[in-house]
N, C-alpha and C positions, 0 to 999 in steps of 0.2 A: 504494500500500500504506500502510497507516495503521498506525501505531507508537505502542504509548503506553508509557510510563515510571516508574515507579513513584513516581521522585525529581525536580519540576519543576525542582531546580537543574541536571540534569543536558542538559534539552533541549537547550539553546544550544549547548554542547557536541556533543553526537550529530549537530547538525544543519550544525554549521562542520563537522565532520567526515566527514558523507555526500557535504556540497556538494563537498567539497576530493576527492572520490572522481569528481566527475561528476556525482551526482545532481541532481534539483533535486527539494528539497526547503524544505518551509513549516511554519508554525504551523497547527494547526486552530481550531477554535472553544474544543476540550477545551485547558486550559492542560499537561496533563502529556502532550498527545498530537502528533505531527510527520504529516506525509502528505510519502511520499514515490515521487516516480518514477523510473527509470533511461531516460535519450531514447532508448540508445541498443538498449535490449532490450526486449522484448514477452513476456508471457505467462508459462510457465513458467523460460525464460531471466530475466526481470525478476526474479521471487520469489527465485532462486538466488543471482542477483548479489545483492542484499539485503540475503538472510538472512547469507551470509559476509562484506558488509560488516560487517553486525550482531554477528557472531560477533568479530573482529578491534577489531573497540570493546568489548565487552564484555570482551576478554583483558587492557583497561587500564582498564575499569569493572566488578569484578566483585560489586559488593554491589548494583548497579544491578537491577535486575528489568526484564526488557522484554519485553512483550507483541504480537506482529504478529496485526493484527485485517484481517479480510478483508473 
């Protein structure tokens, strides 16, 4: 799942913070953008874990904008 951010200070951040979750998670090409994957889930289960990772960052980042691109 690919993630982009509105605020490129913020990636490094989001991305120690997906990692520390389980994910594995990189840089893409885009500098404001992350790809990210869950090992341990597939498909519609992946997107969920994710999205409520995402959500739970966002409740200590909330001026942040984050966009999940498909």
């Amino acid at each position: 799942m690919k993630i982009r951010l509105d605020d490129p200070n913020q990636v490094s951040d989001l991305l120690d913070f997906l990692r520390t979750q389980g994910c594995i998670a990189y840089l893409t090409d885009d500098v404001d953008a992350i790809e990210v994957i869950r090992a341990d889930d597939f498909g519609d289960d992946e997107q969920r874990e994710i999205t409520a990772l995402l959500l739970t960052w966002r409740g200590d980042h909330p001026d942040v904008a984050v966009e999940v691109v498909r």
